[in-house]
C-alpha positions as CSV (number, residue, x, y, z in Angstrom):
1,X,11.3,47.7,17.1
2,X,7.5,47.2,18.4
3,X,4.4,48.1,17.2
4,X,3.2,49.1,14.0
5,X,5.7,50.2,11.4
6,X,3.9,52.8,8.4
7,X,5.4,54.1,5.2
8,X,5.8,57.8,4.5
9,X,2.2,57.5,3.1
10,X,0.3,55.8,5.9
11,X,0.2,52.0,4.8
12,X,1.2,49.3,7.7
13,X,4.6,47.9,6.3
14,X,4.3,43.7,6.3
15,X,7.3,41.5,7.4
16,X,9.3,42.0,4.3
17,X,8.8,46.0,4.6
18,X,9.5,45.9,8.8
19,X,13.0,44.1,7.6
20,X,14.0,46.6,5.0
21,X,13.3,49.6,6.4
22,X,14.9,48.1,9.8
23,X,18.0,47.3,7.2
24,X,18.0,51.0,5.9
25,X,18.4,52.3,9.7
26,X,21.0,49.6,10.8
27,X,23.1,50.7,7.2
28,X,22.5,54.4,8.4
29,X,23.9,54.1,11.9
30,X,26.9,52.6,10.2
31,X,27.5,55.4,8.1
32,X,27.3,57.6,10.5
33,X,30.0,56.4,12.4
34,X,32.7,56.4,9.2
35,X,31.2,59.6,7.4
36,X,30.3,63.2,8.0
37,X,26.5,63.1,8.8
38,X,26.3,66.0,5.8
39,X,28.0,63.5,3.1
40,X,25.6,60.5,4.1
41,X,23.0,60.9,0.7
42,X,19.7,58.5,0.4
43,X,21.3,56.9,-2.9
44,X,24.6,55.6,-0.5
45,X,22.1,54.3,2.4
46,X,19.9,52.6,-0.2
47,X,23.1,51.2,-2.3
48,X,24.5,49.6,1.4
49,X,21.2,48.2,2.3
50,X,20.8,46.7,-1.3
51,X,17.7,48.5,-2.1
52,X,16.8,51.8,-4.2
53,X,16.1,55.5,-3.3
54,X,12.3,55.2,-4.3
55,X,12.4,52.3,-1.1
56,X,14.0,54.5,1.1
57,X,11.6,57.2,0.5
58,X,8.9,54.5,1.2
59,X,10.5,55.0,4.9
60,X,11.7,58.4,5.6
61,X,11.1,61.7,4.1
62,X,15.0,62.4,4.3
63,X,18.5,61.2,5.7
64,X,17.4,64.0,8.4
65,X,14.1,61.7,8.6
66,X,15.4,58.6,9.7
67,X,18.5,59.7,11.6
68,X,15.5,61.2,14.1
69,X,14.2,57.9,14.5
70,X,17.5,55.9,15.1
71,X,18.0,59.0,17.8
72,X,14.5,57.9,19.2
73,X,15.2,54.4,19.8
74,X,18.7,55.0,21.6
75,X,16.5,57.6,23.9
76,X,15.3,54.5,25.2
77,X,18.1,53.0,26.5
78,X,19.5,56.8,28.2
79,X,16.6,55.5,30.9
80,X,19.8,53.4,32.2
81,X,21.7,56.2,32.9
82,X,19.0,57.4,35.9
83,X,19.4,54.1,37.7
84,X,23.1,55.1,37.9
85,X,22.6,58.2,40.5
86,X,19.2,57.5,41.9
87,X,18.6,54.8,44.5
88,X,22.4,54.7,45.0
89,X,24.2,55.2,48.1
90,X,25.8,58.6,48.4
91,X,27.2,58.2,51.9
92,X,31.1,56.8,53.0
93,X,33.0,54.9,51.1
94,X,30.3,53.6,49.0
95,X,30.0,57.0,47.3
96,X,33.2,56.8,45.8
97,X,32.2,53.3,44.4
98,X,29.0,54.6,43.1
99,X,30.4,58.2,41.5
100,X,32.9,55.9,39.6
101,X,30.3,53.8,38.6
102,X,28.1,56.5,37.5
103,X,31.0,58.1,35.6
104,X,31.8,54.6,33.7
105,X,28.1,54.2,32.8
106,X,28.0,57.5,30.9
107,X,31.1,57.7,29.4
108,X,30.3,54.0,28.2
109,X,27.0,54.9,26.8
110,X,28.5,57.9,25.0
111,X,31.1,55.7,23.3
112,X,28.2,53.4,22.1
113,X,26.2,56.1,20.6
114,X,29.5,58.4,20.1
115,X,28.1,58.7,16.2
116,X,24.8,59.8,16.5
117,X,25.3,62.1,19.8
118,X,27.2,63.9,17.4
119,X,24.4,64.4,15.1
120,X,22.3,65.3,18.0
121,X,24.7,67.8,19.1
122,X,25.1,68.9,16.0
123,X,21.1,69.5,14.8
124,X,20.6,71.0,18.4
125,X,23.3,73.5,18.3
126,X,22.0,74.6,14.8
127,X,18.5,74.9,16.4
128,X,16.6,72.1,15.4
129,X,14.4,71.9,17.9
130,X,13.8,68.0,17.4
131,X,17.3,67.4,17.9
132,X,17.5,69.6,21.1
133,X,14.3,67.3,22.2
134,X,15.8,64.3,21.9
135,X,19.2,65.7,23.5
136,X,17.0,66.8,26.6
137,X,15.3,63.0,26.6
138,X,18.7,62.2,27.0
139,X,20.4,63.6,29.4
140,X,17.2,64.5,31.3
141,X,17.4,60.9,32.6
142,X,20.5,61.0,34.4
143,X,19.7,64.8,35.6
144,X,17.0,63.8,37.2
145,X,18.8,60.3,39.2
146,X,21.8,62.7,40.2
147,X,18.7,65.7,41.1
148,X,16.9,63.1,43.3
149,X,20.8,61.8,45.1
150,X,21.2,65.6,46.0
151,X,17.5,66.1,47.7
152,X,18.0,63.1,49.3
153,X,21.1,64.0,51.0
154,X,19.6,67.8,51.9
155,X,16.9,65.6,53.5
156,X,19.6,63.4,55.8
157,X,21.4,67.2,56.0
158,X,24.2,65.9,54.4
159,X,24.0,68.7,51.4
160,X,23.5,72.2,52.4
161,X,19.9,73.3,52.2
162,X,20.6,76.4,50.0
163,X,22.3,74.2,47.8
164,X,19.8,73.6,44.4
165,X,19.6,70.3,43.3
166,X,18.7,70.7,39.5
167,X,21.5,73.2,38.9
168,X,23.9,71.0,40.4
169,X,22.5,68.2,38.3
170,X,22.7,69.9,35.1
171,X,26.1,71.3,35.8
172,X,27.7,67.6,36.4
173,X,26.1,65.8,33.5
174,X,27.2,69.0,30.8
175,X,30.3,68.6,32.6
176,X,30.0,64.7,31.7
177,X,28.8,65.3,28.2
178,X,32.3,67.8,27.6
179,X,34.1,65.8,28.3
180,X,32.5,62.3,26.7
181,X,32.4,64.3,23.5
182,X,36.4,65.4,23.3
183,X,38.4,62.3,24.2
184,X,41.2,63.4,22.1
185,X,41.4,67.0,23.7
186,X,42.8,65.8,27.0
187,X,45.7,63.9,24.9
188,X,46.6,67.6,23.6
189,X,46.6,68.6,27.3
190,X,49.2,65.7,28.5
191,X,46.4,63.9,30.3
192,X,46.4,60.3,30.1
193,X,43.8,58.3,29.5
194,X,43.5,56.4,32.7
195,X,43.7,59.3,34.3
196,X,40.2,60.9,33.4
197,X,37.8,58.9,34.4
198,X,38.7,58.8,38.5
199,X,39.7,62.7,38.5
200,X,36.0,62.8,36.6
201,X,34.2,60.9,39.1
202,X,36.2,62.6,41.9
203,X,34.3,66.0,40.9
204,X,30.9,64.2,40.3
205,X,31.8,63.1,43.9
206,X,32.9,66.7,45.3
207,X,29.4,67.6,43.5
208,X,26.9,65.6,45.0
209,X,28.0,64.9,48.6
210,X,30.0,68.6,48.5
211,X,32.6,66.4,50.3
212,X,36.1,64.8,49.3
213,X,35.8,61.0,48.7
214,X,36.6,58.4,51.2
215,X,38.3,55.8,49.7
């Protein structure tokens, strides 16, 4: 974390302040990924991270509070995902290379932040509109790489002209996002696990280029 860090009440947190609160969020992220985000209380936070309620609230306004800013510092690393799509070559063989590639870069990410995404998911679908914010952030970033691979192939007439790039864009990565969110529904389907990733980057492929992979 960079920059200035403030309390709830506007005073510039020292050294000693910067490491607790940094403690409280680390703590958080933690619990997240072993408890229902609606059991997580300030008082268990604060009890993990050695402290008291009154020093959370020093922080954050609410468990809600500082589950925001966790989601804004992994918004920072989503920019990855762009580099994924965009600037990559979507033509031959090397598609294929680079649809798997893209594929194994989200689903990867997802599994880091599987937790929180959850939380995100869940605050956005309720209609907090911070949460759908951050969400957008998100998956805005690859949306746009995979946007700018389809206009670039219209422009080599590669991809049909009629064909809009945004929609396609937004189409593959919810596709994406489905399926990084239910791992354990394509077990209940027979599907092994080895098997979803290339039959996922096979429609990312079919997607983009509108064309079966050369492999």
């Amino acid at each position: 974390m960079t920059g200035q860090v403030r309390t709830v009440d506007g005073r510039v947190a020292g050294r000693r302040g910067q490491a607790t609160r940094q403690k409280l969020l680390d703590c958080l992220s933690e619990m997240l990924g072993s408890s229902p985000y609606r059991d997580v209380k300030v008082i268990d936070v604060a009890r993990k991270a050695g402290t008291s309620p009154a020093t959370f609230y020093q922080y954050f306004p609410d468990v809600e509070g500082a589950v925001l800013e966790i989601a804004e510092e992994m918004t920072k690393e989503s920019g990855e995902l762009a580099a994924l799509a965009a600037g990559r070559s979507w033509v031959g063989k090397a598609a294929w290379q680079t649809s798997e590639e893209l594929v194994e870069g989200f689903l990867d990410f997802w599994r880091r932040n599987d937790a929180l995404l959850r939380v995100i998911d869940l605050g956005a679908a309720e209609g907090d509109k911070r949460f759908a914010k951050i969400r957008m952030k998100i998956l805005g970033s690859v949306t746009s790489g995979i946007s700018d691979a389809v206009k670039e192939l219209q422009a080599k007439n590669r991809v049909d002209k009629d064909v809009n790039p945004a929609a396609v864009a937004g189409a593959l990565v919810t596709m994406m996002a489905g399926v990084a969110s239910q791992p354990k529904a394509f077990q209940t389907w027979g599907v092994k696990a080895a098997e979803v990733k290339p039959n996922l980057a096979m429609l990312i492929h079919l997607g983009i280029t509108g064309k079966k992979p050369s492999r």
